[in-house]
matplotlib code that plots the C-alpha trace (Angstrom):
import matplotlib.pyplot as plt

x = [138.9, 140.7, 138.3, 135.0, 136.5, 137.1, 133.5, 132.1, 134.1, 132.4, 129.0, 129.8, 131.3, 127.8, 125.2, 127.6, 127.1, 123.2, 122.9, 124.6, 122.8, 119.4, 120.7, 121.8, 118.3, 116.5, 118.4, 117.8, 114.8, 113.6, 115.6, 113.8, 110.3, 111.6, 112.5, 108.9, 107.2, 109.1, 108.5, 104.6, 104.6, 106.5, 104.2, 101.1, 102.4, 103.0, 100.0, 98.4, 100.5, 99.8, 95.8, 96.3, 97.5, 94.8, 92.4, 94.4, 94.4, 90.2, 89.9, 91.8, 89.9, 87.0, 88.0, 88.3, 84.5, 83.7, 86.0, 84.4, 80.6, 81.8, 82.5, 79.3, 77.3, 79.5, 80.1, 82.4, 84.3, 83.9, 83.9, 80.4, 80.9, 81.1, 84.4, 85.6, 83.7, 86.2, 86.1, 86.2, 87.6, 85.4, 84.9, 85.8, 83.2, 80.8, 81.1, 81.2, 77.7, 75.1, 72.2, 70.7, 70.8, 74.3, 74.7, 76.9, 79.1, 79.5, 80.3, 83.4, 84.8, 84.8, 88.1, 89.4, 90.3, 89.7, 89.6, 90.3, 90.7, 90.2, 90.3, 92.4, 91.8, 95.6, 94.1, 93.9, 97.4, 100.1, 101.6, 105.6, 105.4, 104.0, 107.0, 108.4, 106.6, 108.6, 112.1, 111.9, 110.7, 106.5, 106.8, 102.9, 103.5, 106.9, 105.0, 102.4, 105.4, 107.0, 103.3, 102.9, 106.9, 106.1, 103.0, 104.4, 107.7, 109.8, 113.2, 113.0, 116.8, 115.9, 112.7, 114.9, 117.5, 114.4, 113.3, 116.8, 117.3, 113.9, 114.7, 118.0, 115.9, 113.4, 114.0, 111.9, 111.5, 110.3, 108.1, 106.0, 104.3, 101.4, 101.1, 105.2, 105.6, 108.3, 111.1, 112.3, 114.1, 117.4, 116.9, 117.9, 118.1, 120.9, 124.2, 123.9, 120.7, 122.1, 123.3, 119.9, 117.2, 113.4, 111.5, 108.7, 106.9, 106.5, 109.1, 112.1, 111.9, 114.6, 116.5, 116.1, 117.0, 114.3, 114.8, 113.3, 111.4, 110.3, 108.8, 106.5, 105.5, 104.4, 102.9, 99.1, 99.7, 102.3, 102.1, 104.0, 101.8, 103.4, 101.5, 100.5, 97.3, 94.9, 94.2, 90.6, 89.2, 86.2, 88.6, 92.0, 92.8, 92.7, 96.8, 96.6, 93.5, 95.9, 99.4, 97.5, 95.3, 97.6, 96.4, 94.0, 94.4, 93.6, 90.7, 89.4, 90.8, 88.2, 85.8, 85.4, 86.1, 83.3, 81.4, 81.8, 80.3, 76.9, 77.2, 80.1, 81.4, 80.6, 82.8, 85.8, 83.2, 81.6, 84.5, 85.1, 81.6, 82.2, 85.4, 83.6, 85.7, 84.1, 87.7, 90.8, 92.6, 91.4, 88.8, 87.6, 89.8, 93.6, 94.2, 94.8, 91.9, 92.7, 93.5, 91.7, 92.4, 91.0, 94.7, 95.5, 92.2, 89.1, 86.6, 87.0, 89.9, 91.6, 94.0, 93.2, 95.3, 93.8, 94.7, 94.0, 94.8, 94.3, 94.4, 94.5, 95.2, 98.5, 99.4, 98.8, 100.1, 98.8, 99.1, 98.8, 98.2, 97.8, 95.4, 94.7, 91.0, 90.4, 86.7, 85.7, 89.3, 91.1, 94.7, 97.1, 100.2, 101.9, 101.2, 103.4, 103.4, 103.1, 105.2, 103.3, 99.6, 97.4, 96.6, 93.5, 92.1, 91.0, 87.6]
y = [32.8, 34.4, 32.7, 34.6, 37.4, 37.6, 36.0, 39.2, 41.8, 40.2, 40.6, 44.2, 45.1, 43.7, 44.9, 48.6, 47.9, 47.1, 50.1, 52.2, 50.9, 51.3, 55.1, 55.2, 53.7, 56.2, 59.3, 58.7, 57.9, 60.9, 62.8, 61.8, 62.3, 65.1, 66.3, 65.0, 66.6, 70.0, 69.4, 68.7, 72.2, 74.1, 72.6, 73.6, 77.3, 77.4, 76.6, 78.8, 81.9, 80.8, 80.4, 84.0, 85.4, 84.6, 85.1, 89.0, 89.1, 88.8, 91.1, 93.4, 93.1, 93.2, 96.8, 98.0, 97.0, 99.1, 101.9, 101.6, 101.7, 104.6, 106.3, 105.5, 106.8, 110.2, 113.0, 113.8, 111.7, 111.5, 109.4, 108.1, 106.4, 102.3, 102.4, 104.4, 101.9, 99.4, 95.7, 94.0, 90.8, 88.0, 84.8, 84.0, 81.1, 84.3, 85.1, 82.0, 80.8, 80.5, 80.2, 79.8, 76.0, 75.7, 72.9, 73.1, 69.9, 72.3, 75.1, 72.8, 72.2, 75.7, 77.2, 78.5, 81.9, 85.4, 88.6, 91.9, 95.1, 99.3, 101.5, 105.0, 107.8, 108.9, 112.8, 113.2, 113.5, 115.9, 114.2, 114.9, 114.6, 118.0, 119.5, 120.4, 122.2, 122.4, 121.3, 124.6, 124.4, 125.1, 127.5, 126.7, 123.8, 124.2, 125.9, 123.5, 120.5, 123.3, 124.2, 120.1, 119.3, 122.4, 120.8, 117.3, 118.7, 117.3, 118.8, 121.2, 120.7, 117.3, 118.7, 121.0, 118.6, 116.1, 119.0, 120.0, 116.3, 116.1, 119.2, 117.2, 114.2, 115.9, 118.3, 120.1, 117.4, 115.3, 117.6, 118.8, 115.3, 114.6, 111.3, 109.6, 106.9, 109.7, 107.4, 109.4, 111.7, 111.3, 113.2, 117.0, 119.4, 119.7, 117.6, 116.5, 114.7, 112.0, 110.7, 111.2, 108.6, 110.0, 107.8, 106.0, 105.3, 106.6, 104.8, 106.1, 109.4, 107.9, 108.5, 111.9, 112.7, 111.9, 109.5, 106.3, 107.8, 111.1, 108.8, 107.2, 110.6, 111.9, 108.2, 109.3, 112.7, 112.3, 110.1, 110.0, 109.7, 109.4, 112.9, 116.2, 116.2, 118.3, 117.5, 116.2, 118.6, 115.5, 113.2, 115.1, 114.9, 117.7, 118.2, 118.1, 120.8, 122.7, 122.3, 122.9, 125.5, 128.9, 131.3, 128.7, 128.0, 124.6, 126.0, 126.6, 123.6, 121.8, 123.6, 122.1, 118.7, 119.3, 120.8, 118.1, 115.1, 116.9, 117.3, 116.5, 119.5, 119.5, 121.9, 124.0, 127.2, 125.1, 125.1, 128.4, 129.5, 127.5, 129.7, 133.2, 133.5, 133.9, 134.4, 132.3, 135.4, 138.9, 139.1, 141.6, 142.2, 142.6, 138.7, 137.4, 134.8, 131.4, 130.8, 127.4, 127.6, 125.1, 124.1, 122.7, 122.0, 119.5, 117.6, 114.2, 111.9, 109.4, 108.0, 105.0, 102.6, 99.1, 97.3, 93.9, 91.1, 87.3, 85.0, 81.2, 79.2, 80.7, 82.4, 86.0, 88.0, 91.2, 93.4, 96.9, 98.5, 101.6, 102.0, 104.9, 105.8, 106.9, 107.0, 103.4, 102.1, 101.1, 100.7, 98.7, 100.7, 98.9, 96.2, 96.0, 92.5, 93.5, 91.7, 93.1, 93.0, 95.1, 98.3, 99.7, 102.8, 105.2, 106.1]
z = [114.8, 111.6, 109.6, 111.7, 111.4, 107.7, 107.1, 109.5, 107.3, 104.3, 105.8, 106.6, 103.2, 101.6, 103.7, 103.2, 99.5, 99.7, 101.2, 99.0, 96.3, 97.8, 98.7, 95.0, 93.6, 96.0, 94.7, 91.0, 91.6, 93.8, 91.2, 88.4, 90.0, 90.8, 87.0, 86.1, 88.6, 87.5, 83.4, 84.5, 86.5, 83.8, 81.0, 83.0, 83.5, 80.2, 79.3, 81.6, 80.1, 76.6, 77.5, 79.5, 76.0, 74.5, 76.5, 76.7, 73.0, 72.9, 76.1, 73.9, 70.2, 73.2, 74.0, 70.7, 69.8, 72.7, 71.5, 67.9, 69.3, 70.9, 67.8, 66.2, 68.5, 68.0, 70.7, 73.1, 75.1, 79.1, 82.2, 81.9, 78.7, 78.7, 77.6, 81.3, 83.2, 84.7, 84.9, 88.3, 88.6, 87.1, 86.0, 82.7, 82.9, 83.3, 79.9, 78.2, 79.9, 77.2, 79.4, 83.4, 83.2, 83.7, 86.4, 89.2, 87.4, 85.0, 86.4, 88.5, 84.7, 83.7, 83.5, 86.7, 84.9, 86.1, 84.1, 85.2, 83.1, 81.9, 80.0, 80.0, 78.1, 77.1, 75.8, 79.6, 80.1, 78.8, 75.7, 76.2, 72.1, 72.4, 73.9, 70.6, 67.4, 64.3, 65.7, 68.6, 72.2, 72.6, 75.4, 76.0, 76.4, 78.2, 80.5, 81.2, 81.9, 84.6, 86.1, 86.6, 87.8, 90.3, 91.4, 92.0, 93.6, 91.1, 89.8, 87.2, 86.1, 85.2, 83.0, 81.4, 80.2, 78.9, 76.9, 75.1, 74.7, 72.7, 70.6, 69.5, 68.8, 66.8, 64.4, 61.9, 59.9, 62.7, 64.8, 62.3, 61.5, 62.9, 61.9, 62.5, 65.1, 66.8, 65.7, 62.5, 64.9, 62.7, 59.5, 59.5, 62.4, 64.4, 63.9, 67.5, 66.6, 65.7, 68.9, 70.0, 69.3, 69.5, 72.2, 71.1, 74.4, 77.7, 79.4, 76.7, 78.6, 80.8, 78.2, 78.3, 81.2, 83.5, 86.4, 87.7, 90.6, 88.8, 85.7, 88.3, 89.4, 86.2, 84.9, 86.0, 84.2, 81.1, 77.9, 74.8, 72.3, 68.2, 67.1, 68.3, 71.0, 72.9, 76.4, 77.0, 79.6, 80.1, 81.6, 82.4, 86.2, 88.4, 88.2, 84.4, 84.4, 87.0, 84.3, 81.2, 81.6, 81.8, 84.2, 86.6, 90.2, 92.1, 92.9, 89.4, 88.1, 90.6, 89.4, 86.3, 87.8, 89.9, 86.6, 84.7, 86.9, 86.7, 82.9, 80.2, 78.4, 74.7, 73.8, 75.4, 75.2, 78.3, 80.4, 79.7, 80.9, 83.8, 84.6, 84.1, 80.9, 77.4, 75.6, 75.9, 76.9, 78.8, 81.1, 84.1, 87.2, 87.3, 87.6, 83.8, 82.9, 82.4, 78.8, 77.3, 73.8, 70.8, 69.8, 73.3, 75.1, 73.6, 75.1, 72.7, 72.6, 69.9, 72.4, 74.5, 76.8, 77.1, 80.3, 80.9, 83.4, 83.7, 86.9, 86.0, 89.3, 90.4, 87.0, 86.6, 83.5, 82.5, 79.5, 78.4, 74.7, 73.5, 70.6, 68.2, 67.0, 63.4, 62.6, 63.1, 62.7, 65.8, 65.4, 68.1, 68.8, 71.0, 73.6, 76.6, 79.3, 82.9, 85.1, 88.8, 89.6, 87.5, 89.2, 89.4, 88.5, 91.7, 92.2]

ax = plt.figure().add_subplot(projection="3d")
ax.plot(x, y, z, "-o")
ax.set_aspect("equal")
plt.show()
């Protein structure tokens, strides 16, 4: 009876022990096809991103061809341009077809890639650059900032304390370049100024005192562009006409949105025609006319924002750059990843 019992323990203690060690077999395994199966996704999104850079890089050198035709063909700059149409999403394999005969075998091995992208014209915003002239405040364009923070509801104590923090971060030395990169804000000027680092890009106005929810306010409208600009009155929203242009109503400043879908302007003596005003300053009636002057107003652009985007399968990354035009030389200034789906312009 003793000895059944003892043979029955042994019997239980080794099938416990078989199946612990299938258990254990089963574990490692899953775990490693588990680890394979995860190095086999991470190599493909990898891949992906690295063919999605790329394919951003070419959109990109694509954009400045487009940007470069522009300027041979000369004129001013406006909406109906190729460069201000936008891309829908499409096919990458739509561009690489060389001919109609393309089978539907090969069209299955195309890349499953989609390209999306635009252009911006960064002349059609205020530049916050412009905020200071030779190390002082530019009440002009002081005024314009407070015409646009009014317009949007934003606070003004928080435009104010952007625009001393710029006068500390660029002095006299600094402002009056037209050329600088807006990062040689620590040389002369004020002691304070050395605490204060110039911003280089749109986004280092946080710095200056403007918050996270007013910066997405003024995106469609403000830029900080490295040098002195005039705003182009061809592509310049409606609130940007409104901020810029001293003197103007809403109802004016739709008028020469309204003016210019008919026909560009070619000059700023256009616009003014369109406003009843032949001078950028005087006019009949007791109402001051508005004031479009050559030194803050144009109707061309150097200034350009390329955005594109790339969907491969499940990866999406996106990219903007900012590119300066000089003649037929088209400079990168910065380029920027986008981690949220591109969005599109509004019609």
């Amino acid at each position: 009876m003793t000895r059944t019992i003892h043979r029955g323990r042994q019997r239980g203690a080794a099938l416990l022990m078989a199946m612990l060690t299938v258990a254990l077999v089963a574990t490692l395994a899953a775990a490693a096809l588990w680890r394979q199966w995860r190095g086999v996704e991470v190599e493909t999104a990898e891949r992906g991103r690295v063919q999605a850079r790329w394919i951003l890089a070419g959109a990109l050198d694509w954009g400045r061809l487009i940007l470069r035709q522009d300027a041979r063909s000369g004129g001013p700059d406006h909406l109906s341009e190729p460069w201000a149409i936008p891309l829908a999403e499409a096919r990458l394999s739509t561009f690489l077809s060389g001919n109609s005969d393309a089978s539907a075998a090969s069209e299955d091995d195309a890349m499953n890639a989609f390209l999306t992208g635009y252009m911006v014209d960064m002349q059609g915003r205020l530049n916050a650059y412009n905020l200071i002239e030779n190390g002082q405040i530019s009440e002009s364009q002081s005024l314009a900032f407070e015409r646009l923070f009014s317009l949007l509801a934003l606070p003004a104590s928080e435009l104010e304390r952007c625009v001393q923090q710029l006068r500390l971060s660029m002095p006299a030395s600094a402002g009056s370049q037209t050329g600088s990169s807006g990062s040689a804000g620590n040389t002369g000027g004020d002691s304070d100024s050395n605490t204060v680092i110039a911003p280089t890009r749109f986004a280092d106005l946080r710095r200056m005192g403007l918050s996270a929810t007013t910066l997405a306010r003024l995106a469609p409208y403000v830029t900080w562009l490295p040098s002195r600009t005039t705003v182009n009155l061809n592509t310049a929203p409606v609130e940007v006409l409104y901020a810029s242009i001293a003197n103007i109503d809403r109802a004016g400043a739709q008028k020469i949105a309204q003016a210019r879908q008919n026909t560009h302007f070619t000059s700023v003596d256009e616009v003014r025609k369109v406003l009843g005003s032949t001078s950028t300053s005087g006019g009949s009636g007791d109402a001051p006319a508005p004031e479009i002057s050559s030194q803050l107003h144009g109707v061309s652009s150097r200034y350009f924002q390329i955005n594109g985007q790339v969907r491969i399968d499940d990866t999406l990354v996106g990219e903007q750059s900012i590119v300066v035009r000089n003649g037929l030389q088209i400079r990168t200034l910065q380029r920027d990843s986008l981690f949220a789906p591109l969005p599109m312009p509004s019609s």
